[in-house]
Structure formats: C-alpha cells, structure tokens
MDTraj code that builds the backbone (N, CA, C; nanometers):
import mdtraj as md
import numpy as np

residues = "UNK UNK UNK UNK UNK UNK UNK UNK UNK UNK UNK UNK UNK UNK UNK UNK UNK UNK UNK UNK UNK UNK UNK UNK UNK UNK UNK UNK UNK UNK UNK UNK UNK UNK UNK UNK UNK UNK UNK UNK UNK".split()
xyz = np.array([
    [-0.5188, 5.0677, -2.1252],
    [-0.4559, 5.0685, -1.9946],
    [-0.4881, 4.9369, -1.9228],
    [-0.3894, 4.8884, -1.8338],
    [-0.4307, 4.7795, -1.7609],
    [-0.4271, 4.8094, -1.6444],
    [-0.5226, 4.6660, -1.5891],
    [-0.5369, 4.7161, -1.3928],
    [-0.5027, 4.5640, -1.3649],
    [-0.4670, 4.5975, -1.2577],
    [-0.4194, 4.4740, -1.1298],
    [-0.6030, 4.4987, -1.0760],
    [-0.5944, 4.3492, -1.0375],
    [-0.7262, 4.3354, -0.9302],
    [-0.6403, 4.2550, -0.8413],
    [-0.6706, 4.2764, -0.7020],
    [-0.6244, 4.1958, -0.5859],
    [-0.7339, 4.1556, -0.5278],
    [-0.6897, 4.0170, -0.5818],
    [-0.7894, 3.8710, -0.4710],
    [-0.7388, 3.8285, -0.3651],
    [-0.7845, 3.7927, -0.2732],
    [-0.7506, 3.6833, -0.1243],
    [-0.8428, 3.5633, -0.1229],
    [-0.7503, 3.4796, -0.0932],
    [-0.7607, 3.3082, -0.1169],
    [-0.9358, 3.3257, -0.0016],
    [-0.9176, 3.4050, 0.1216],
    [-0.9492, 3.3937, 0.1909],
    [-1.1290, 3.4860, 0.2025],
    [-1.0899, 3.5051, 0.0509],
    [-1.2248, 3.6015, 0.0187],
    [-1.3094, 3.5018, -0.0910],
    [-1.2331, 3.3721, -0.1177],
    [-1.2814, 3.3173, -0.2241],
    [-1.3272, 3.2222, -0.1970],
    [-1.2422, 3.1458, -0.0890],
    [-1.3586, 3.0041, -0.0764],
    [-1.4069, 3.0367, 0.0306],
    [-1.4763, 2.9570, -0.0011],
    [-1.6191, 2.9027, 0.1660],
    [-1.5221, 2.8502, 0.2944],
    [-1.5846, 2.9096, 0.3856],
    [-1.5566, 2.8527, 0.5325],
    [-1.5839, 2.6909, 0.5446],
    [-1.6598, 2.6582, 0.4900],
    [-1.6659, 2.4504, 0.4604],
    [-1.5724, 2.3873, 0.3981],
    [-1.4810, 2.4647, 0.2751],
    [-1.4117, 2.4493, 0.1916],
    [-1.3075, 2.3304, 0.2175],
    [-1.2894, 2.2092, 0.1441],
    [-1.1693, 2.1450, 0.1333],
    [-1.0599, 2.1940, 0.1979],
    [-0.9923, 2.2745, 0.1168],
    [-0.9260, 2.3192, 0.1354],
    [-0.8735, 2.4027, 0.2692],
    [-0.9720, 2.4576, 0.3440],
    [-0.9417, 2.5037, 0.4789],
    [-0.9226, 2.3695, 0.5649],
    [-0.9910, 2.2609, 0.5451],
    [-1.0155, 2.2094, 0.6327],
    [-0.8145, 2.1083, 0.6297],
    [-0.7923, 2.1133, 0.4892],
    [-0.6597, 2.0794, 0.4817],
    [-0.5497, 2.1731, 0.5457],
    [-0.5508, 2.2990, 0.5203],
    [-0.4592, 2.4067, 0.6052],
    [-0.4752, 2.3518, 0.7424],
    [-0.5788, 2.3236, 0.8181],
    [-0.5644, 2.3029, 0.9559],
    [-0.4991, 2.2071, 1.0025],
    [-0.4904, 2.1181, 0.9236],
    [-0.4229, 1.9561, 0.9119],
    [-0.3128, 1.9264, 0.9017],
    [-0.2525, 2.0224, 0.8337],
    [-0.1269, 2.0156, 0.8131],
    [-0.0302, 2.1580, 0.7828],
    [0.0458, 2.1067, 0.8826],
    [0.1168, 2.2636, 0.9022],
    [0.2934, 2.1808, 0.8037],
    [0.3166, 2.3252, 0.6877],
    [0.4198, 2.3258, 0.6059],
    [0.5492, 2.4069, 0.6812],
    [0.5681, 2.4303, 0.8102],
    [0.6766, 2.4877, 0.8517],
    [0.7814, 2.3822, 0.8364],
    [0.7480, 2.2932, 0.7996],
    [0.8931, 2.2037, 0.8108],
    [0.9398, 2.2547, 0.6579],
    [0.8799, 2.2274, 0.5336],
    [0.9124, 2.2808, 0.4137],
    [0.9666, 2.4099, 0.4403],
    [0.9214, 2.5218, 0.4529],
    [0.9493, 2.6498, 0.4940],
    [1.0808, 2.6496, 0.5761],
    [1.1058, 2.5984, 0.6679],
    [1.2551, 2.6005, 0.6953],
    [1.3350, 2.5326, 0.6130],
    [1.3434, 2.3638, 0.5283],
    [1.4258, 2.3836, 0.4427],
    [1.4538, 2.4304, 0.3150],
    [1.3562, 2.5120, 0.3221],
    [1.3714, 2.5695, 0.1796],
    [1.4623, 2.6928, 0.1924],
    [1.4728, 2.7462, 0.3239],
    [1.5683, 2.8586, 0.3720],
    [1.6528, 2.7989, 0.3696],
    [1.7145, 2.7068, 0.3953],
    [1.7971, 2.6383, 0.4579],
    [1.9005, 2.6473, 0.2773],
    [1.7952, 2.5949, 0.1664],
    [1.8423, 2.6005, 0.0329],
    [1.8883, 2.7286, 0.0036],
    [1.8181, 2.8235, 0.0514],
    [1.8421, 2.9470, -0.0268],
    [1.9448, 2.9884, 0.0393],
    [2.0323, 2.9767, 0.1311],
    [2.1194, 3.0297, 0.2194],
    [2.2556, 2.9518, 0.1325],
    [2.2564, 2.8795, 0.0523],
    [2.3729, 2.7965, 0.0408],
    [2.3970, 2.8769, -0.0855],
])
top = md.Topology()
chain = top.add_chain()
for i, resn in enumerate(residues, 1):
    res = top.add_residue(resn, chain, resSeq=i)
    for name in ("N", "CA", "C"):
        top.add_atom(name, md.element.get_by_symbol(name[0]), res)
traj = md.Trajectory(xyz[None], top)
C-alpha cells in the first residue's frame, strides 16, 4: 500500500533561511497575472 505524506515549505526551512529572506524581496504578482492572462487565450 502507499501513503501520501504532506510537507509545508514552511515547516522545512529555518526562519534565517535564504530563501525567506528572497520571498520578502520580491513579490511574483506580476508573473501571476500574465500567466492568467496566457491561460485565458
């Protein structure tokens, strides 16, 4: 039998982490709208 395990990004790294400190830096809503923008056509 198999199992799903559910991880969160947010359970895995450290609060110091690279990576958070990049999320704060840069916000992807501009991607995120044209990528709707693609899927609509």
């Amino acid at each position: 039998m198999q199992q799903v395990e559910m991880v969160s990004l947010e359970t895995l790294i450290p609060e110091n982490h690279n990576y958070r400190k990049f999320v704060k830096l840069w916000s992807f809503d501009y991607v995120a709208r044209q990528l709707k923008k693609t899927r609509k056509r």
